[in-house]
mmJSON file of the N, C-alpha and C atoms, coordinates in Angstrom:
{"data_MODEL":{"atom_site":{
"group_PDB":["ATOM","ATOM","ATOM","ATOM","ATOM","ATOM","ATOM","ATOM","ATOM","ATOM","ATOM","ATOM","ATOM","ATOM","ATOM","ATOM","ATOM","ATOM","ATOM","ATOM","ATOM","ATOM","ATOM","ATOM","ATOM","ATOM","ATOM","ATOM","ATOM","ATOM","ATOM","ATOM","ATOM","ATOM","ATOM","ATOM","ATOM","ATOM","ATOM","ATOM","ATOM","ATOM","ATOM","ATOM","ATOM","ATOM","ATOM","ATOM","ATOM","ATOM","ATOM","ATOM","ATOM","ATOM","ATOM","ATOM","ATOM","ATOM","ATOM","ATOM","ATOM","ATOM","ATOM","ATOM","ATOM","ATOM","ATOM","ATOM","ATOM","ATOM","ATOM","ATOM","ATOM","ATOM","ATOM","ATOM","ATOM","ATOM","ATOM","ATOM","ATOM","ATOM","ATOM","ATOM","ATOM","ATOM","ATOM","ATOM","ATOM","ATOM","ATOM","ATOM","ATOM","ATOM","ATOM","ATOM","ATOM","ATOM","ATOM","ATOM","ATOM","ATOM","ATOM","ATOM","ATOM","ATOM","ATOM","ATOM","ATOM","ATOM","ATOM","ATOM","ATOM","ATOM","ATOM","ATOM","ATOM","ATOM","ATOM","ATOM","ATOM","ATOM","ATOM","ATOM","ATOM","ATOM","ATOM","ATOM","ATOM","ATOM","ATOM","ATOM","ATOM","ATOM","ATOM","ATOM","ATOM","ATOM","ATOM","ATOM","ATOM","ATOM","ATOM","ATOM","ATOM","ATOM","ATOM","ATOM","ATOM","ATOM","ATOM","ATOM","ATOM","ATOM","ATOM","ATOM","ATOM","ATOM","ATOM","ATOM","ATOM","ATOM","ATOM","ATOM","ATOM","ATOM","ATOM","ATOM","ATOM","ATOM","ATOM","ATOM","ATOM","ATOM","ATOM","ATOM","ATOM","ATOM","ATOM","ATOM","ATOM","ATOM","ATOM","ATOM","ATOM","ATOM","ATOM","ATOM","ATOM","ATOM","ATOM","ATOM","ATOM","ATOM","ATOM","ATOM","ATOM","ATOM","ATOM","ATOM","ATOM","ATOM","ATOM","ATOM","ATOM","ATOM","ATOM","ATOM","ATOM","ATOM","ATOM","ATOM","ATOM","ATOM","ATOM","ATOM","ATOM","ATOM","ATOM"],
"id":[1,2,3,4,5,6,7,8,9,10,11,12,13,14,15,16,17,18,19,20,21,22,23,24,25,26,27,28,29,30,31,32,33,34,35,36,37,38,39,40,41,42,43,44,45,46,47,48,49,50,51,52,53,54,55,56,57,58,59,60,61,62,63,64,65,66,67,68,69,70,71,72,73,74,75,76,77,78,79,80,81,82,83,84,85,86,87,88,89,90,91,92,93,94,95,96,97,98,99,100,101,102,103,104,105,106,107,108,109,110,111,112,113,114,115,116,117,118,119,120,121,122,123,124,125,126,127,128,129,130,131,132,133,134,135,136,137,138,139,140,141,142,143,144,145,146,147,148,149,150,151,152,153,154,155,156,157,158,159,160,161,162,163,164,165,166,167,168,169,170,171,172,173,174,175,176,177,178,179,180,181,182,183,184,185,186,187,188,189,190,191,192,193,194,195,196,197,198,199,200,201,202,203,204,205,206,207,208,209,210,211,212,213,214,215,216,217,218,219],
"type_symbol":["N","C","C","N","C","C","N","C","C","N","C","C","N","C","C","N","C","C","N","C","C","N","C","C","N","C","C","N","C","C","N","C","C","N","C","C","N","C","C","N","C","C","N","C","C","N","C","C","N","C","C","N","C","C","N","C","C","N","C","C","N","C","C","N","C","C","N","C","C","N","C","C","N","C","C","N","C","C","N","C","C","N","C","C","N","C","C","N","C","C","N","C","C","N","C","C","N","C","C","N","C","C","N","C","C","N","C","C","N","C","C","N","C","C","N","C","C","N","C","C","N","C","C","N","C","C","N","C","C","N","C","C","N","C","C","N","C","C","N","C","C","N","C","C","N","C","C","N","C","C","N","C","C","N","C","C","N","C","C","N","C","C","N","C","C","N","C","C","N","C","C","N","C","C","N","C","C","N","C","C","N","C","C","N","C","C","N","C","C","N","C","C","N","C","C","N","C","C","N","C","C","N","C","C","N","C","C","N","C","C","N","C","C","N","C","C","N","C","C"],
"label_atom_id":["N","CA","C","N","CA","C","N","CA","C","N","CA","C","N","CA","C","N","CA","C","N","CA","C","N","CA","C","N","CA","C","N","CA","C","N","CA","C","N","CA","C","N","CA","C","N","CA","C","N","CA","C","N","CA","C","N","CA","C","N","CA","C","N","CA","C","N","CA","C","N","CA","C","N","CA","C","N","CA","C","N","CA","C","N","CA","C","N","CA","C","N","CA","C","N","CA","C","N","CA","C","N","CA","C","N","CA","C","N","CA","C","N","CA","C","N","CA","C","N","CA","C","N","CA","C","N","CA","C","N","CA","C","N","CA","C","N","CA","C","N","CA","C","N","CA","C","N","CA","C","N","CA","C","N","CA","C","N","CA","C","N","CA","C","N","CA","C","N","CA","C","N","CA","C","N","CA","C","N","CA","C","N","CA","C","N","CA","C","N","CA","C","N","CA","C","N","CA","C","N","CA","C","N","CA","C","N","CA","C","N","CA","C","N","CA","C","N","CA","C","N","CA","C","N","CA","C","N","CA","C","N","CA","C","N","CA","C","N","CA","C","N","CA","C","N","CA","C","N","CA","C","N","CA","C"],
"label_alt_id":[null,null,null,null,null,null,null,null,null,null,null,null,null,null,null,null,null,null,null,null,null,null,null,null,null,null,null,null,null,null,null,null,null,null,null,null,null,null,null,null,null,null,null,null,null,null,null,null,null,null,null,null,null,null,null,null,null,null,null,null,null,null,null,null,null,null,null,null,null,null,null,null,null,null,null,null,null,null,null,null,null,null,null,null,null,null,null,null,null,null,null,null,null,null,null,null,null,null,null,null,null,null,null,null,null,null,null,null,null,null,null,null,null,null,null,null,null,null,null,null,null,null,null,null,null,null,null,null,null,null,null,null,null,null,null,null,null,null,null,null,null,null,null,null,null,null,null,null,null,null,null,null,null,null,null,null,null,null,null,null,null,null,null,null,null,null,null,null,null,null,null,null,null,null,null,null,null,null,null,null,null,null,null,null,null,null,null,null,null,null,null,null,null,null,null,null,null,null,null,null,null,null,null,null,null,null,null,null,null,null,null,null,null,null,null,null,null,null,null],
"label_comp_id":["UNK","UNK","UNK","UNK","UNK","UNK","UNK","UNK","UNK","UNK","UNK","UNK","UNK","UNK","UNK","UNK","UNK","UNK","UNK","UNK","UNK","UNK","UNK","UNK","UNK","UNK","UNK","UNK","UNK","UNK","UNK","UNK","UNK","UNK","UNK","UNK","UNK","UNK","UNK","UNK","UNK","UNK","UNK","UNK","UNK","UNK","UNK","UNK","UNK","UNK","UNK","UNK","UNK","UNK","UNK","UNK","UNK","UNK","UNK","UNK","UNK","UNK","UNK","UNK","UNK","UNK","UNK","UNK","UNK","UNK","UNK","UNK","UNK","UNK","UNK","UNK","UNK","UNK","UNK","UNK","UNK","UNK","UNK","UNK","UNK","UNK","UNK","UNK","UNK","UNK","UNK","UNK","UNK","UNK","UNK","UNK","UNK","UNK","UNK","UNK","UNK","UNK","UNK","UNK","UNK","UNK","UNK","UNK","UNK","UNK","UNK","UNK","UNK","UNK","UNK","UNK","UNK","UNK","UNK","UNK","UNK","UNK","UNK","UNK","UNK","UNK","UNK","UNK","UNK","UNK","UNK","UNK","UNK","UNK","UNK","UNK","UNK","UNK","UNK","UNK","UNK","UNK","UNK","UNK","UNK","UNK","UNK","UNK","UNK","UNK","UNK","UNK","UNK","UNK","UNK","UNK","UNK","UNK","UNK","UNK","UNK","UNK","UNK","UNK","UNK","UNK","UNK","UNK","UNK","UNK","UNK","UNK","UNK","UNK","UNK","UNK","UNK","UNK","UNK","UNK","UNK","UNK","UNK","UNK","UNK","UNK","UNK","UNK","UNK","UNK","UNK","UNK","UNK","UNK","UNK","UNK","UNK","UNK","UNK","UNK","UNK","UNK","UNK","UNK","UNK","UNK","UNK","UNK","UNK","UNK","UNK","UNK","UNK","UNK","UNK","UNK","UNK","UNK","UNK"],
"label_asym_id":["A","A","A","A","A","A","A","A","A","A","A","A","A","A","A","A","A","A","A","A","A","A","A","A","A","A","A","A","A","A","A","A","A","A","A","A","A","A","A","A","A","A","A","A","A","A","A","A","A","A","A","A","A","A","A","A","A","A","A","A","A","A","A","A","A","A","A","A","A","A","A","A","A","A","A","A","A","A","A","A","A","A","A","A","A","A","A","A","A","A","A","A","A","A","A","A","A","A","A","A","A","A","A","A","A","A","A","A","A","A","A","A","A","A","A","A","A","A","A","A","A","A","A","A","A","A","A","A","A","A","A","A","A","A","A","A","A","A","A","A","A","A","A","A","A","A","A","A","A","A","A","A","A","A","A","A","A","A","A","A","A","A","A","A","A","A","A","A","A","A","A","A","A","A","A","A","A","A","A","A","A","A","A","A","A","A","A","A","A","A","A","A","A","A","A","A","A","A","A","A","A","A","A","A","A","A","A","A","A","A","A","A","A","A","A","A","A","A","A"],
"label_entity_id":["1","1","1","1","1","1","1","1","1","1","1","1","1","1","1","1","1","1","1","1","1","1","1","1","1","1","1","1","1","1","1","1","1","1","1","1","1","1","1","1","1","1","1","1","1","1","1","1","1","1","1","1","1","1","1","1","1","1","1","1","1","1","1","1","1","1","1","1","1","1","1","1","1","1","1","1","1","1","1","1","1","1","1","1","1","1","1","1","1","1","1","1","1","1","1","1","1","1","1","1","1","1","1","1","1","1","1","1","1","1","1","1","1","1","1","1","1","1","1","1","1","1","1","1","1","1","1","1","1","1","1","1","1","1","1","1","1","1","1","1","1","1","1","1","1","1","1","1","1","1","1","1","1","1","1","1","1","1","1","1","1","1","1","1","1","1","1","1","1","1","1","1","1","1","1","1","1","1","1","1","1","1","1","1","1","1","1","1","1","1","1","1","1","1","1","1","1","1","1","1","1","1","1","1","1","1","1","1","1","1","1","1","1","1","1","1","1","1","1"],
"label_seq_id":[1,1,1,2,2,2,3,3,3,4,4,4,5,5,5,6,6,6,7,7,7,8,8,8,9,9,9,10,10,10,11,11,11,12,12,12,13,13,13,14,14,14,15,15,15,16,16,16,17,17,17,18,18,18,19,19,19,20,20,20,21,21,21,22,22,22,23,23,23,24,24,24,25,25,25,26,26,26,27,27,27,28,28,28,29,29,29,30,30,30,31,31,31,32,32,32,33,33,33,34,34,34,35,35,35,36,36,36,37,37,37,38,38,38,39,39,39,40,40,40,41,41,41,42,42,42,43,43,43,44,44,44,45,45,45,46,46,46,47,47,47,48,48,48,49,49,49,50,50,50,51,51,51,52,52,52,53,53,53,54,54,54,55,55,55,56,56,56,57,57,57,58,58,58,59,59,59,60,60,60,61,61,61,62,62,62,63,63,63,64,64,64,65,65,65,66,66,66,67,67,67,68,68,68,69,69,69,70,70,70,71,71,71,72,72,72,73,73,73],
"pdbx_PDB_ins_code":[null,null,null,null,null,null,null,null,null,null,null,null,null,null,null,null,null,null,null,null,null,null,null,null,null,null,null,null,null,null,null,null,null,null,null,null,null,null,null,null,null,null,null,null,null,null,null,null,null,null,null,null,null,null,null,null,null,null,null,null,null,null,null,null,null,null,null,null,null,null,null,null,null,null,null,null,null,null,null,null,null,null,null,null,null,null,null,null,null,null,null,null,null,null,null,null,null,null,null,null,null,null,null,null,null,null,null,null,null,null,null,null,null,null,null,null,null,null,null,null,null,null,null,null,null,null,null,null,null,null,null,null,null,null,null,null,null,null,null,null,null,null,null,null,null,null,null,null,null,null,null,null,null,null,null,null,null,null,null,null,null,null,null,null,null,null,null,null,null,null,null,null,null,null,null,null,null,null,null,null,null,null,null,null,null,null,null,null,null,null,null,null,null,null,null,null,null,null,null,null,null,null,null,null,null,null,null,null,null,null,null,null,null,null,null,null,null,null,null],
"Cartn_x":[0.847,0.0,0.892,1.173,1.985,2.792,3.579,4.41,3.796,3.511,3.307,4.382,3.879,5.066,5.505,5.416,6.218,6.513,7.873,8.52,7.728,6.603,5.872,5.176,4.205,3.351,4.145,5.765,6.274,6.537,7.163,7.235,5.621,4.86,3.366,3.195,3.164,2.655,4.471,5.135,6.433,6.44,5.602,5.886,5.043,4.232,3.049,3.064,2.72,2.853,1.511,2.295,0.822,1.043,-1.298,-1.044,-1.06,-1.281,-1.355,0.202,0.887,2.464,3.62,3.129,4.204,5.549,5.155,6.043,5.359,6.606,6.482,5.752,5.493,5.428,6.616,6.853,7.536,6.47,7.404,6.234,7.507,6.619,7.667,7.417,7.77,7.698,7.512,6.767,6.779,6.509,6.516,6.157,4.691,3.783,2.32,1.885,3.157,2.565,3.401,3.016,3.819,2.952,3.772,3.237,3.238,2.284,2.871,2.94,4.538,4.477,4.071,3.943,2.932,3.242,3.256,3.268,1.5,1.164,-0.422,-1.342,-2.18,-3.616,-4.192,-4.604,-5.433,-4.629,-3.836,-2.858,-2.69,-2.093,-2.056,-3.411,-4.648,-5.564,-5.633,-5.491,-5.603,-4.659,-3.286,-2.161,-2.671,-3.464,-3.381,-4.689,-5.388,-6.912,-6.41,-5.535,-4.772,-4.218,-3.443,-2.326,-3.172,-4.544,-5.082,-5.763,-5.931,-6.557,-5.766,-4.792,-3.507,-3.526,-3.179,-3.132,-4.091,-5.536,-6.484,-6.433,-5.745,-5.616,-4.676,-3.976,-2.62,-2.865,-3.763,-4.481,-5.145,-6.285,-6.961,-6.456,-5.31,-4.368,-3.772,-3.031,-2.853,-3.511,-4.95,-5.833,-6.353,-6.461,-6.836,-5.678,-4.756,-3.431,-3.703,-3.408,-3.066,-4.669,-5.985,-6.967,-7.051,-6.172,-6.238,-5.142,-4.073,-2.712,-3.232,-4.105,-4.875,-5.677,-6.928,-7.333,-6.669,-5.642,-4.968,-4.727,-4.79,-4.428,-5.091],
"Cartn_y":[-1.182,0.0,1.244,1.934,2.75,3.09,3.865,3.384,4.885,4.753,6.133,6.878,7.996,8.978,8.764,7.592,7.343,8.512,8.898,10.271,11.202,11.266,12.68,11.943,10.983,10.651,10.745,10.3,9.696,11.022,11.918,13.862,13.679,13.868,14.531,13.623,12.415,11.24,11.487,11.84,11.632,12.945,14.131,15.355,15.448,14.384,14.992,14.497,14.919,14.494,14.407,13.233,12.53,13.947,14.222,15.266,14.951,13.641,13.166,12.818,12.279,11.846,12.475,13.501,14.109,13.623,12.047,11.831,11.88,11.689,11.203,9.964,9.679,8.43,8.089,6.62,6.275,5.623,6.143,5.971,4.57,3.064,2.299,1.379,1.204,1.014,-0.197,-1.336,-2.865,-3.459,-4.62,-5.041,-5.692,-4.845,-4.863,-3.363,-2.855,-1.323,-0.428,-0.176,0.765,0.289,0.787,0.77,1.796,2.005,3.17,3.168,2.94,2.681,4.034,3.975,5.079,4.572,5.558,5.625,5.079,5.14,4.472,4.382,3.349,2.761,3.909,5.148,5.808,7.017,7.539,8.24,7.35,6.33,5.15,5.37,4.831,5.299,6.339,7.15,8.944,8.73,8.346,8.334,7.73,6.216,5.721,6.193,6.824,7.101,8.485,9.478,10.689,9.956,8.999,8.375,7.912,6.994,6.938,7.59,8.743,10.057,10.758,10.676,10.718,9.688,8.83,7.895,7.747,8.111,8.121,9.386,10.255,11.939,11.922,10.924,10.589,9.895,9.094,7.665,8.675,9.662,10.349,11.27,11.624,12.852,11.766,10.922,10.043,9.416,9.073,8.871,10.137,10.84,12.438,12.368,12.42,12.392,12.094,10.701,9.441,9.726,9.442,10.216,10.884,12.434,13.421,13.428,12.174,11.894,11.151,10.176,9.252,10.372,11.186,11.475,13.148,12.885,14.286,14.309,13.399,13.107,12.741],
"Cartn_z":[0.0,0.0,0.0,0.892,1.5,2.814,2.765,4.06,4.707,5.971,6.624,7.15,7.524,8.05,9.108,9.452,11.639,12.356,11.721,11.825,12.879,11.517,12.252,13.376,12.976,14.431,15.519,15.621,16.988,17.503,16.645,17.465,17.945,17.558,17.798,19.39,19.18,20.452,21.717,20.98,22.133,22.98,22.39,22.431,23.55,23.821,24.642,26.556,27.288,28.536,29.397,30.401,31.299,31.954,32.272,33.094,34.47,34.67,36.338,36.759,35.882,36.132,35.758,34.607,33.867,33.645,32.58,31.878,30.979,29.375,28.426,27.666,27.036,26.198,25.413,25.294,24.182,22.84,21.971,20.191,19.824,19.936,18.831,18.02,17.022,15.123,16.002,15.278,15.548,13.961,13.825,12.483,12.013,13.116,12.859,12.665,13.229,13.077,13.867,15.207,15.899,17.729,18.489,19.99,20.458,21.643,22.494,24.265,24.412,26.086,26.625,28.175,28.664,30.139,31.127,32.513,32.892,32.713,32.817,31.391,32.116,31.074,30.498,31.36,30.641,29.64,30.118,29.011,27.415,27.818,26.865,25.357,26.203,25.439,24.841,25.572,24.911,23.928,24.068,22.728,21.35,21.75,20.974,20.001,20.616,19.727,18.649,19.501,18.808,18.002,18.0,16.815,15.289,16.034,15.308,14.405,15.106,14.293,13.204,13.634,12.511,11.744,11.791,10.873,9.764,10.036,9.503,8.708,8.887,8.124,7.45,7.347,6.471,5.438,5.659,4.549,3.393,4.264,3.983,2.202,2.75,2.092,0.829,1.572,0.749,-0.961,-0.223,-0.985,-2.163,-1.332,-2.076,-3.032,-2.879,-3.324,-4.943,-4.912,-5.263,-6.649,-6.156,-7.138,-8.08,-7.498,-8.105,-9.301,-9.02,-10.043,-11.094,-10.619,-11.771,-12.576,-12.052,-12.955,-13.591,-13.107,-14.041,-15.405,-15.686,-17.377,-18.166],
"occupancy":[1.0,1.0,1.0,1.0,1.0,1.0,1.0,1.0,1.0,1.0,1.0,1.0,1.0,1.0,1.0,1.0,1.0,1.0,1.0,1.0,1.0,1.0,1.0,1.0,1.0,1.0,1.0,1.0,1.0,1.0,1.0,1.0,1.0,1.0,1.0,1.0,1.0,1.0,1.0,1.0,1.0,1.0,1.0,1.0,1.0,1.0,1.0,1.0,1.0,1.0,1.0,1.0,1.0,1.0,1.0,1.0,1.0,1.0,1.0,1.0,1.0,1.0,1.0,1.0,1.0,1.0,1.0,1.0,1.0,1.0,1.0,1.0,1.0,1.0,1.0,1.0,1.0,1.0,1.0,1.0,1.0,1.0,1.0,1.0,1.0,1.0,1.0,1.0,1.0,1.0,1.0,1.0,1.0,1.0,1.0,1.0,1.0,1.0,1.0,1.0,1.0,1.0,1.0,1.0,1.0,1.0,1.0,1.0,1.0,1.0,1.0,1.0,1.0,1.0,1.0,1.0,1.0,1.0,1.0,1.0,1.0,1.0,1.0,1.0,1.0,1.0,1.0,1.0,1.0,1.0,1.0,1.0,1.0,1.0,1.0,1.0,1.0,1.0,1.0,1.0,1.0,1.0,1.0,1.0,1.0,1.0,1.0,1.0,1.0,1.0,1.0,1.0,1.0,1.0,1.0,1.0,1.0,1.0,1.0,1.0,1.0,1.0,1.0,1.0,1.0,1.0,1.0,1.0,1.0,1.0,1.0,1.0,1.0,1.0,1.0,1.0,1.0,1.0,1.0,1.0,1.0,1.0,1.0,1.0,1.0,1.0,1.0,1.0,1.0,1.0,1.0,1.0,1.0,1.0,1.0,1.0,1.0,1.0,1.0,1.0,1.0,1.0,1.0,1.0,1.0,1.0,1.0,1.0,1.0,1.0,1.0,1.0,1.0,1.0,1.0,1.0,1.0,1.0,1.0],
"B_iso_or_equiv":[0.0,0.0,0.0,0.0,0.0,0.0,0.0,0.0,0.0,0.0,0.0,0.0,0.0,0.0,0.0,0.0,0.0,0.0,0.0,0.0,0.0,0.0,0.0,0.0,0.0,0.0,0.0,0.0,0.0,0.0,0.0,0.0,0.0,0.0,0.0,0.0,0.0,0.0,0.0,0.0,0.0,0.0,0.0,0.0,0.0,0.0,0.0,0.0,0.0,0.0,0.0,0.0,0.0,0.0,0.0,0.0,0.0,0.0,0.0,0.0,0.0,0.0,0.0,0.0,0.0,0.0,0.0,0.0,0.0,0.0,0.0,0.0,0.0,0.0,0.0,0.0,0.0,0.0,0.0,0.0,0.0,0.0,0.0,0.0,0.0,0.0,0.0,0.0,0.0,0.0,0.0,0.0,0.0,0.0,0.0,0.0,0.0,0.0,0.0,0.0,0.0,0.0,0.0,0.0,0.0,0.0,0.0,0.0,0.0,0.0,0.0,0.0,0.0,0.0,0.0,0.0,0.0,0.0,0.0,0.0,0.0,0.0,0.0,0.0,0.0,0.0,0.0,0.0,0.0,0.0,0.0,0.0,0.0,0.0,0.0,0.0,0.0,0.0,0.0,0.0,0.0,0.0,0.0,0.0,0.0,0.0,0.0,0.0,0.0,0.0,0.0,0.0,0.0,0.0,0.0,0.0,0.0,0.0,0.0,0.0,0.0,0.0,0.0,0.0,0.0,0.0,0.0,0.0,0.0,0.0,0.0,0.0,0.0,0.0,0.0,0.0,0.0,0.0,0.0,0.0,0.0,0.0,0.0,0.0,0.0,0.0,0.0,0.0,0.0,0.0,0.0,0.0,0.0,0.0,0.0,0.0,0.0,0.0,0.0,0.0,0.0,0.0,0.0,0.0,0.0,0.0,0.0,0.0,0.0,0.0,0.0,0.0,0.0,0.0,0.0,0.0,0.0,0.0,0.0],
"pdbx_formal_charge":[null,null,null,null,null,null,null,null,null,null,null,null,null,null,null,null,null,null,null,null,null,null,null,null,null,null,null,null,null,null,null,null,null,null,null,null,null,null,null,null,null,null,null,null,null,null,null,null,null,null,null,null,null,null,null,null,null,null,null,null,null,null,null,null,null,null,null,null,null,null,null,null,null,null,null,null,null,null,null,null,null,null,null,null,null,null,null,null,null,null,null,null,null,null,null,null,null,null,null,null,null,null,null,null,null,null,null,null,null,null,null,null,null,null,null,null,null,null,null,null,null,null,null,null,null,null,null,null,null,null,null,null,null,null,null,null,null,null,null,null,null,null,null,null,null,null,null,null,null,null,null,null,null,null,null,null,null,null,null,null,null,null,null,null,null,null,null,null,null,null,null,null,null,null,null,null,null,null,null,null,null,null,null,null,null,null,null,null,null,null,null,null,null,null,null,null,null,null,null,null,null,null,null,null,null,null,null,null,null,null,null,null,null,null,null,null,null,null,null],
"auth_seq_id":[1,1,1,2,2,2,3,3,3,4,4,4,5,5,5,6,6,6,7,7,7,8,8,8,9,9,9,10,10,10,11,11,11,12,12,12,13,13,13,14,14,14,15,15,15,16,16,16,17,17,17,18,18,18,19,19,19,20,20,20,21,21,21,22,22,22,23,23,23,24,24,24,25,25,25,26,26,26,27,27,27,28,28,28,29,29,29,30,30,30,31,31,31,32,32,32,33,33,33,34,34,34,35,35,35,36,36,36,37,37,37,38,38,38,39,39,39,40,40,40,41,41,41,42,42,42,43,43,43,44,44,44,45,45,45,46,46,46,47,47,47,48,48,48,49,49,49,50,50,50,51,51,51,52,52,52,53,53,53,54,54,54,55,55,55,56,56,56,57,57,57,58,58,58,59,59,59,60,60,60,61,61,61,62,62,62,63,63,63,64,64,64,65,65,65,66,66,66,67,67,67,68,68,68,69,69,69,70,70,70,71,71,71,72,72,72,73,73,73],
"auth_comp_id":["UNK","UNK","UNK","UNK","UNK","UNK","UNK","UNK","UNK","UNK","UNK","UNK","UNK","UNK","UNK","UNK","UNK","UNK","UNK","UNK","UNK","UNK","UNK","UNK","UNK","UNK","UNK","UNK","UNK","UNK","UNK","UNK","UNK","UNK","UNK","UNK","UNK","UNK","UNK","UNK","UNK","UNK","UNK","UNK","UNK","UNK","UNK","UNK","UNK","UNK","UNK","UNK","UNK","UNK","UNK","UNK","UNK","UNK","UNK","UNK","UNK","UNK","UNK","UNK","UNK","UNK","UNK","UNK","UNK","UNK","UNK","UNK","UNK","UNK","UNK","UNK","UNK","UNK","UNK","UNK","UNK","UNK","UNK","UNK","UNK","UNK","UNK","UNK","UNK","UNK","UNK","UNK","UNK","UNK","UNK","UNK","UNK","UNK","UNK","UNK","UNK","UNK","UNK","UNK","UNK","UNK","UNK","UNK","UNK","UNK","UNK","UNK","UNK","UNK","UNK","UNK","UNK","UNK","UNK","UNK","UNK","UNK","UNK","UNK","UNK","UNK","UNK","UNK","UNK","UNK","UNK","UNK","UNK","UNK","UNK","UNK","UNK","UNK","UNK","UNK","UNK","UNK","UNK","UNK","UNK","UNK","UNK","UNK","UNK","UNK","UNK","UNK","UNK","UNK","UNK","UNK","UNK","UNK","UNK","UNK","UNK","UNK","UNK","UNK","UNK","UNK","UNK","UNK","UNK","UNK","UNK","UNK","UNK","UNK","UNK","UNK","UNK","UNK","UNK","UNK","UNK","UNK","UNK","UNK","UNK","UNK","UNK","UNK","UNK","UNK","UNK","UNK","UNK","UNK","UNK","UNK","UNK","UNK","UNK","UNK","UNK","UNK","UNK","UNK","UNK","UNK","UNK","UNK","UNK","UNK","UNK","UNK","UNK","UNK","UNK","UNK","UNK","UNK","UNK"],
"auth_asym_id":["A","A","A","A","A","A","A","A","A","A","A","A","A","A","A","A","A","A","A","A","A","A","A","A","A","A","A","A","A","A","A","A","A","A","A","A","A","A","A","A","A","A","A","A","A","A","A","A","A","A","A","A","A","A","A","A","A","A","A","A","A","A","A","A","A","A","A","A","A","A","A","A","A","A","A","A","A","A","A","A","A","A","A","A","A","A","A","A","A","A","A","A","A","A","A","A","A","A","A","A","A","A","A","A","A","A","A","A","A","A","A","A","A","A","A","A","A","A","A","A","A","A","A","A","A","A","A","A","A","A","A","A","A","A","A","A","A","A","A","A","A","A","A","A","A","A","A","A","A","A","A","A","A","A","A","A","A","A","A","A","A","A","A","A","A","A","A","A","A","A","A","A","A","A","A","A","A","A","A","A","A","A","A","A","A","A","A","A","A","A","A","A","A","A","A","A","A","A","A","A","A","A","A","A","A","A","A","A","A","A","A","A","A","A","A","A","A","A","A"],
"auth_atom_id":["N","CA","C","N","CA","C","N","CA","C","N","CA","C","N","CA","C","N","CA","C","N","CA","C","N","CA","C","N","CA","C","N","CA","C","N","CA","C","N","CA","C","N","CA","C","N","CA","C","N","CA","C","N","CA","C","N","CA","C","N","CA","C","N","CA","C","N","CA","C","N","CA","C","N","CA","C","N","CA","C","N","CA","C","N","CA","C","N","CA","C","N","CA","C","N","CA","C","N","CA","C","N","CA","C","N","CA","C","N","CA","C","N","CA","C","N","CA","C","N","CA","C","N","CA","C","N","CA","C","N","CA","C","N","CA","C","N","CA","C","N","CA","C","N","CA","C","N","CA","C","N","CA","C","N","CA","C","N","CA","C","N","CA","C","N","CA","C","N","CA","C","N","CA","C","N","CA","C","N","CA","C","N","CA","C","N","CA","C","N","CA","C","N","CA","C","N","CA","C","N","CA","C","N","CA","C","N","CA","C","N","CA","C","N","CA","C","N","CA","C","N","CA","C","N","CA","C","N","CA","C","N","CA","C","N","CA","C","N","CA","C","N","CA","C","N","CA","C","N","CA","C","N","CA","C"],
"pdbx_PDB_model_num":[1,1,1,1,1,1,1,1,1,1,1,1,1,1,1,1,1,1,1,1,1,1,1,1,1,1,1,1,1,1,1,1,1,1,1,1,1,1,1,1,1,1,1,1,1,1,1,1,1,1,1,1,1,1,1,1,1,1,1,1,1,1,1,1,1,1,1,1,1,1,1,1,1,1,1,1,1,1,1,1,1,1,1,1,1,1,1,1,1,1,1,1,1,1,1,1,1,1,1,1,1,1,1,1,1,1,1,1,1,1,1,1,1,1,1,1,1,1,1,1,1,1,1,1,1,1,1,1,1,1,1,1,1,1,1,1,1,1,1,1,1,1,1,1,1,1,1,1,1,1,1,1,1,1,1,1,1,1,1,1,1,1,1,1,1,1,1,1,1,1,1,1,1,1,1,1,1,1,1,1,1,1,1,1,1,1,1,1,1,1,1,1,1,1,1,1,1,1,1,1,1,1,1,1,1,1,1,1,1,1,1,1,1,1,1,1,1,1,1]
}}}
């Protein structure tokens, strides 16, 4: 299909902090996809639904993309 931008998601998800613990997350590549460790369960969630939201706006663009090249000609 296509390869996504990792890159950017892992700044966006690494950048961000627990507000009950104030740490970080770690963002990491796996070969189903990517993980995200987390000082707790519920931060965790929050990362992973944002990641997903990205991911889904990337496909998105992608697609738009990719359309607009086919029918250019």
């Amino acid at each position: 299909m296509f390869d996504l931008n990792y890159d950017l998601i892992k700044q966006e998800i690494e950048s961000e902090t627990c507000k009950e613990h104030h740490l970080h997350p770690e963002f990491v590549k796996t070969e189903e996809g990517f993980g995200i460790r987390a000082c707790c369960e519920p931060f965790r969630l929050e990362l992973v639904a944002k990641s997903e939201k990205m991911i889904e706006e990337e496909t998105t663009q992608f697609l738009d993309k990719m359309m607009k090249d086919i029918f250019k000609e």
